[in-house]
C-alpha distance (Angstrom), angle and dihedral (degrees) to the residues before:
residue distance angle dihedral
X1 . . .
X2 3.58 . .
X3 4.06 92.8 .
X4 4.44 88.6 118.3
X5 3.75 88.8 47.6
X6 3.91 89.7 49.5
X7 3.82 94.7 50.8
X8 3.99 95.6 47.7
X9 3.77 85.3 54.5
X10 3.73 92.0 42.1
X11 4.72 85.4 50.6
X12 4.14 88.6 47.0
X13 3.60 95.9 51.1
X14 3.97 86.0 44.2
X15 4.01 82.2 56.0
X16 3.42 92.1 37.1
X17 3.55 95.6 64.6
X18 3.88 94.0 29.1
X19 4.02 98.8 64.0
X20 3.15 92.8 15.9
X21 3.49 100.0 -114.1
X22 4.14 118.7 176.3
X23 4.20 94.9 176.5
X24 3.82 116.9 68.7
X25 4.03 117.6 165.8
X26 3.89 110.8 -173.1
X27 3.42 120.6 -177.4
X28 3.98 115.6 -139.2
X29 4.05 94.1 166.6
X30 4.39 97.4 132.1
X31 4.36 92.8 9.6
X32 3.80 107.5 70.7
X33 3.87 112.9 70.4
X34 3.91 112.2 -173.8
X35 3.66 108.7 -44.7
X36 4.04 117.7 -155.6
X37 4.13 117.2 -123.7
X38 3.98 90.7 -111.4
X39 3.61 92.8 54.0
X40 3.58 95.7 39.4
X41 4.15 78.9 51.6
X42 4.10 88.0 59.5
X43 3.81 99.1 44.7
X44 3.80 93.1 51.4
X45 3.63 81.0 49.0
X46 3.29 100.2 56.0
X47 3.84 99.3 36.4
X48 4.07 79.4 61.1
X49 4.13 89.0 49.1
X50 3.88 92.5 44.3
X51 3.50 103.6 39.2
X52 3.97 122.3 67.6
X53 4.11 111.3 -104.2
X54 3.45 109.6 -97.1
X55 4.20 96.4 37.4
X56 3.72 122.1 145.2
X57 3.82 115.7 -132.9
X58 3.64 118.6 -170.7
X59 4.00 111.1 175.0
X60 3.78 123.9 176.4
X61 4.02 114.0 -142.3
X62 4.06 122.3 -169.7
X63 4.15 97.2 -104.0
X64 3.63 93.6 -103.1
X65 3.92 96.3 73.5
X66 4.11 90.0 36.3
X67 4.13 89.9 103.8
X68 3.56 99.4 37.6
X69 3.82 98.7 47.9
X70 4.04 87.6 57.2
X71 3.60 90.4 96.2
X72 4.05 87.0 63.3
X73 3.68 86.5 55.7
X74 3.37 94.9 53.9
X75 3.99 93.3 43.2
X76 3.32 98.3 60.9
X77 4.08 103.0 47.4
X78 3.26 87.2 46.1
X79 3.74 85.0 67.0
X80 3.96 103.2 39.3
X81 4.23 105.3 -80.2
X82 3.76 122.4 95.3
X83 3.44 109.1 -126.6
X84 3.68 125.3 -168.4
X85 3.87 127.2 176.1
X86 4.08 121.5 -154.4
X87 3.92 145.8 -179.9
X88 3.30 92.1 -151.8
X89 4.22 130.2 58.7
X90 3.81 94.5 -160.3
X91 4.05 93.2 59.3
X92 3.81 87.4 36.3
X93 4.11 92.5 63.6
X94 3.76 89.7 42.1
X95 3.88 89.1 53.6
X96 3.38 86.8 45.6
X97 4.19 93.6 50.7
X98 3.79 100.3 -107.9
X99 4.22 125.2 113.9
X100 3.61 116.1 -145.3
X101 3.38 96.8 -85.3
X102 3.59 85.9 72.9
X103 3.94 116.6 138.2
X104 3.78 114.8 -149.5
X105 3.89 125.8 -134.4
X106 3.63 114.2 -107.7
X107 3.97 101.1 -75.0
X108 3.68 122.0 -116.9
X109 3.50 106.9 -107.4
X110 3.67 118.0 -132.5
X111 3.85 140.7 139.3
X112 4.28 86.8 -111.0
X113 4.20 81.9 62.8
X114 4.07 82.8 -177.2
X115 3.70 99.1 82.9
């Protein structure tokens, strides 16, 4: 049941467009189990529907779901929102254009903390 992870996609868009923000990180490291390709196929969709067009998506996965989650990657530029997937935060906020000084936005608050 992926309803948590739905919502906290459904509150960053809402942010997203709110702000408007273009870079989200979310950190997933310990709160995605294995993830199937047809549902990975429906969250990179909706990440795409949620976010505005042009967003930039960093999110940092423990290294054992690094290869599998590829498909999400490639779901979501497909459909207009860079998506890049990490195993490390440091290299994610680079990617994402901040140093490590970098201060993050107030974070949505949900029970699925990873987005």
């Amino acid at each position: 049941d992926f309803s948590k992870l739905h919502l906290a996609i459904k509150e960053v868009g809402k942010r997203c467009r709110q702000k408007p923000y273009r870079r989200v990180l979310a950190d997933a490291r310990g709160h995605i189990g294995a993830i199937g390709v047809l549902d990975l196929h429906r969250i990179g969709e909706q990440i795409s529907r949620e976010l505005p067009r042009g967003s930039v998506v960093a999110v940092v996965v423990s290294e054992s779901r690094l290869t599998m989650n590829r498909h999400l990657e490639t779901v979501a530029v497909n459909r207009g929102v860079a998506l890049r997937l990490f195993t490390n935060l440091h290299e994610a906020r680079i990617w994402l254009g901040h140093t490590t000084a970098w201060r993050a936005a107030e974070p949505v608050k949900s029970e699925f903390s990873a987005l």
